[in-house]
C-alpha positions, -999 to +999 in steps of 0.1 A: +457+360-027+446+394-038+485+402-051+486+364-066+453+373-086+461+411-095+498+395-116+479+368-131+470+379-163+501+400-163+524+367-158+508+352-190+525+346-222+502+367-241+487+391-214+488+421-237+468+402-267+442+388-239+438+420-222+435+437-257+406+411-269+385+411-238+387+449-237+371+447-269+346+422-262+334+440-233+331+474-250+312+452-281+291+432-252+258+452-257+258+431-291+257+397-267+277+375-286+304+393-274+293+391-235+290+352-239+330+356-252+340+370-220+311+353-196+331+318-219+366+332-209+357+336-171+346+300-169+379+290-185+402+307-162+376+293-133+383+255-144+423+259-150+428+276-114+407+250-099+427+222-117+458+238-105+469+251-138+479+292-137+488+297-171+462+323-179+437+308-212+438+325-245+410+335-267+409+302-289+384+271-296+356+303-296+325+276-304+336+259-273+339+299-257+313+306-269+289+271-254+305+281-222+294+313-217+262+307-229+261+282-196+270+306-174+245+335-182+223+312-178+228+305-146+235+340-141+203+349-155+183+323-137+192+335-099+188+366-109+147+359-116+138+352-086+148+389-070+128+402-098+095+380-094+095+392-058+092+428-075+064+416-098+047+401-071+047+428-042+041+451-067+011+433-081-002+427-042-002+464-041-022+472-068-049+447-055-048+467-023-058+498-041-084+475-059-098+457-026-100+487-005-113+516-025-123+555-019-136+570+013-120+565+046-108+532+035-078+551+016-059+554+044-054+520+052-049+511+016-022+532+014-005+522+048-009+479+031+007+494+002+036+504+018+040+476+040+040+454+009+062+476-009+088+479+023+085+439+027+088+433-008+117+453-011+139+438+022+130+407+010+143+411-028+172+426-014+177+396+004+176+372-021+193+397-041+225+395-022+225+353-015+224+352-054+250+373-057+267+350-032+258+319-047+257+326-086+300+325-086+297+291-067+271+272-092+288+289-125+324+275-109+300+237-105+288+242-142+327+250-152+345+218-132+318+195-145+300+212-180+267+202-171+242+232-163+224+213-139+250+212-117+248+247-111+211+248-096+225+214-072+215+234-042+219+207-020+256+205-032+261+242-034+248+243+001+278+223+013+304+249-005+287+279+002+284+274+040+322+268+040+347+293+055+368+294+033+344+300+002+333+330+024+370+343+027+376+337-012+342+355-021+348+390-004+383+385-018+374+385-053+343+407-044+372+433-030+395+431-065+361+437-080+350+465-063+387+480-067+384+474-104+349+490-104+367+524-084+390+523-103+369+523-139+348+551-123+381+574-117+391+569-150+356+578-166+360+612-156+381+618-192+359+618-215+357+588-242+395+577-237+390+573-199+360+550-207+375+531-232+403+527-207+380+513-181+366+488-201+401+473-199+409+477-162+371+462-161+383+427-179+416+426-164+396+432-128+369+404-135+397+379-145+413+386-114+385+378-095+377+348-116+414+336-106+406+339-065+367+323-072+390+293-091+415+286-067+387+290-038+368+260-058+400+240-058+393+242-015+358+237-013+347+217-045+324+185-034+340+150-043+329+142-076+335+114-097+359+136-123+377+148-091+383+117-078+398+107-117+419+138-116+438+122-085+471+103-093+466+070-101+495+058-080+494+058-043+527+051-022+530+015-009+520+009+030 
């Protein structure tokens, strides 16, 4: 899967232009418009490998690019609050330690609640941390297949994707072409400005690539759905 994903931007009809545009985007992305074009792309090459269609997209229809990616940061952004109120909160707790149990000999104790609160709060944002990280690409391939955003926070549905096998073995897979792509961008940072510029390329092409395995995974483990269940032929042989 890893080779299927790594040729198929390169097997496109317009590779070069596609690679040349999201480079660009990405370098631009601090300006978020940009970010939503590429977050838009992704969720376009998501929905054609699910559906069975390789034929990488082009940059085209960029309202409808741009709706898309909007979708998917927000989901994105969503699972990525609740790591953060964990933060807030432990780090709130600790400063009412300081506050409950002031001065003297009480100190001591204070500090050891702090850090018990700080260590649990920590584990525990790393925790969620990572199952958003492993369940964001399943809800923003949901809000693709179907183009509804609450589809993506279904997590009675998700659960039944997630806890799959075989979404498992597709998500290290793409998280491996990722973390290749990542290697490689830091290698080629070490020349200065080109070798940046340069990574921001191998970044898109990496990140497309993974979008590809995360698509084709979906096409496995999707739930039944209704627009599923249309996309089936029509016919059925005779018994």
């Amino acid at each position: 899967m890893i080779e299927a994903s790594l040729n198929y931007l390169r097997d496109g009809d317009d590779a070069l232009v596609t690679v040349l545009i999201g480079g660009v985007l990405l370098l631009a992305s601090p300006l978020l418009i940009p970010a939503f074009a590429v977050l838009g792309y992704v969720v376009r090459v998501l929905r054609r490998t699910a559906d069975g269609d390789d034929e990488p997209p082009v940059f085209d229809a960029w309202g409808e690019l741009l709706v898309d990616g909007l979708k998917a940061f927000a989901v994105t952004f969503v699972y990525s609050l609740l790591p953060l109120a964990i933060v807030v909160g432990a780090g709130a707790l600790s400063l009412g330690a300081f506050v409950v149990v002031p001065g003297g000999e009480s100190v001591g104790a204070g500090t050891v609640a702090v850090g018990l609160i700080v260590l649990v709060g920590g584990l525990l944002a790393l925790l969620v941390s990572l199952v958003g990280l492993y369940v964001t690409p399943a809800a923003i391939a949901a809000v693709a297949d179907s183009g509804k955003v609450g589809d993506g926070f279904a997590l009675g549905t998700l659960w039944g994707v997630v806890s799959k096998r075989a979404y498992a073995t597709g998500w290290l897979t793409a998280a491996v072409v990722t973390l290749a792509g990542a290697l490689a961008v830091g290698v080629l940072s070490v020349v200065p400005v080109l070798g940046t510029i340069a990574g921001v390329f191998v970044q898109f092409y990496a990140l497309v690539a993974a979008a590809a395995i995360l698509g084709w995974t979906w096409a496995d483990v999707r739930p039944v759905t209704e627009r599923t269940s249309e996309s089936e032929p029509s016919e059925r042989p005779a018994v």
